[in-house]
C-alpha positions as CSV (number, residue, x, y, z in Angstrom):
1,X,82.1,153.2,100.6
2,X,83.0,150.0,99.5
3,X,83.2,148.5,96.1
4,X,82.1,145.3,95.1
5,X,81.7,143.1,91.9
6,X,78.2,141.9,90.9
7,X,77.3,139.3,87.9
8,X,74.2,140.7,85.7
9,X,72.6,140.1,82.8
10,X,73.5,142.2,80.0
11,X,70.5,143.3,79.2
12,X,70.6,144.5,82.8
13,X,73.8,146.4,82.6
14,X,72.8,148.0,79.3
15,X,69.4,149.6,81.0
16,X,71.7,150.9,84.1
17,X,74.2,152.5,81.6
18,X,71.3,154.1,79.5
19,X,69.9,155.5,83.3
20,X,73.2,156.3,84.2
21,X,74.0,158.3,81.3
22,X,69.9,160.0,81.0
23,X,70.2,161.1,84.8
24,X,74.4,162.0,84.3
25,X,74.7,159.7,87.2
26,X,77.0,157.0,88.0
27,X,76.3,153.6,88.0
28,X,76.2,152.8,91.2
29,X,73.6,156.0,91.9
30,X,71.4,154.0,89.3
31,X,71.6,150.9,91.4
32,X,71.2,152.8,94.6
33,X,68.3,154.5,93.7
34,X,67.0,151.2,92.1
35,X,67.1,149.2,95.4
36,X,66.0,152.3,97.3
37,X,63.2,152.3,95.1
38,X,62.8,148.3,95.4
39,X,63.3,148.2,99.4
40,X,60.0,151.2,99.9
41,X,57.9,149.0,97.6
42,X,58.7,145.6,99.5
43,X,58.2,147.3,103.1
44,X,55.1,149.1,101.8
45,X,53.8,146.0,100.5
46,X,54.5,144.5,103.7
47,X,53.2,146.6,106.1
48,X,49.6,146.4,103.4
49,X,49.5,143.0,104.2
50,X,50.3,143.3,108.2
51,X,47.7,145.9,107.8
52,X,45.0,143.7,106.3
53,X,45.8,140.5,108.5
54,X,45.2,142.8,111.3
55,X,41.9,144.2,110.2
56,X,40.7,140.7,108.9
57,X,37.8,139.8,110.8
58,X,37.2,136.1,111.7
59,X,33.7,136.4,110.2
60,X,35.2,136.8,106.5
61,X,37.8,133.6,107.3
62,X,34.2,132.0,108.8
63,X,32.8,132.8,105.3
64,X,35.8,130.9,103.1
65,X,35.4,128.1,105.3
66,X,31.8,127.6,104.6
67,X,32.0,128.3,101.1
68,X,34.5,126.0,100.8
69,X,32.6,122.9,102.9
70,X,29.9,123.8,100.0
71,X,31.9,123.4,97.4
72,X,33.4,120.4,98.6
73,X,30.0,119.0,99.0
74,X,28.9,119.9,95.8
75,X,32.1,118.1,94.1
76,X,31.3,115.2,96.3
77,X,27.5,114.9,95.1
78,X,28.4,115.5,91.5
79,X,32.1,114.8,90.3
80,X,31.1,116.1,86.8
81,X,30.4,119.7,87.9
82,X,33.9,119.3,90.0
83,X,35.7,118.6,87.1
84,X,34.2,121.0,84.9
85,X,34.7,123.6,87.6
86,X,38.8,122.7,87.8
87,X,38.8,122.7,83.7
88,X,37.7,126.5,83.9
89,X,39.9,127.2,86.9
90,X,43.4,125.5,85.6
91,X,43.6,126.2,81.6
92,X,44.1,128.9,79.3
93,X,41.5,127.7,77.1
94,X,39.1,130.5,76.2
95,X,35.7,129.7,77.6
96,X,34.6,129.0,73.7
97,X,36.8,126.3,73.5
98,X,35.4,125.2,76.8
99,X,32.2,124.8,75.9
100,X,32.6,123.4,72.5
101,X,34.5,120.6,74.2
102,X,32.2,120.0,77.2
103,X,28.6,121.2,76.3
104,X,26.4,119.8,73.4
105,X,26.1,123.7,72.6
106,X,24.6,122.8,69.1
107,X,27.6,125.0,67.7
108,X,30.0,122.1,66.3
C-alpha cells in the first residue's frame, strides 16, 4: 500500500469524513470504494455505447442524413423558419416568451 497526498475541495473532504465515520471506515476505504464505484459506472457506460454503435444499423444513420438534407433545405428556402427553429433550440426562454416575441399571438 502506498500512501499519497491528494488536494480536494473541502467540501469534498468533509463528505469523505462524514462516510468515513457513518460506515466506521477509513478514509481511504471511502475513496476506494468511491472510485470503485466510479470506474463500474464509466466501463458500464462504455461498453452501452460499444454496445449501441455495434447494433446501429446504417439505415437509422441513412435516416439523420436525410432529415438533415431536409432541414437544410427548408432553412435555405425560408431563413425565417431557420432562425425561429435555432431561437427554440439555443435559449432558455420559455416557449411563452417565445411566441410573445416572435408571433403576432394577439396576447401583448
Amino acid at each position: 500500500m502506498n500512501k499519497t497526498t491528494v488536494a480536494i475541495k473541502q467540501d469534498i473532504r468533509r463528505k469523505v469524513k462524514r462516510l468515513a465515520s457513518i460506515l466506521d471506515v477509513s478514509q481511504g476505504e471511502v475513496i476506494e470504494r468511491a472510485v470503485d464505484m466510479f470506474e463500474n459506472s464509466v466501463l458500464s457506460q462504455l461498453s452501452q455505447k460499444k454496445a449501441m454503435e455495434k447494433n446501429s444499423s446504417p439505415g437509422k444513420r441513412d435516416i439523420n442524413k436525410i432529415l438533415e438534407d431536409a432541414t437544410q433545405k427548408v432553412w435555405d428556402r425560408d431563413p425565417e423558419v431557420k432562425a425561429l427553429q435555432e431561437k427554440l433550440q439555443s435559449g432558455p426562454e420559455t416557449i411563452d416568451d417565445f411566441i410573445l416575441t416572435n408571433w403576432n399571438s394577439g396576447l401583448e
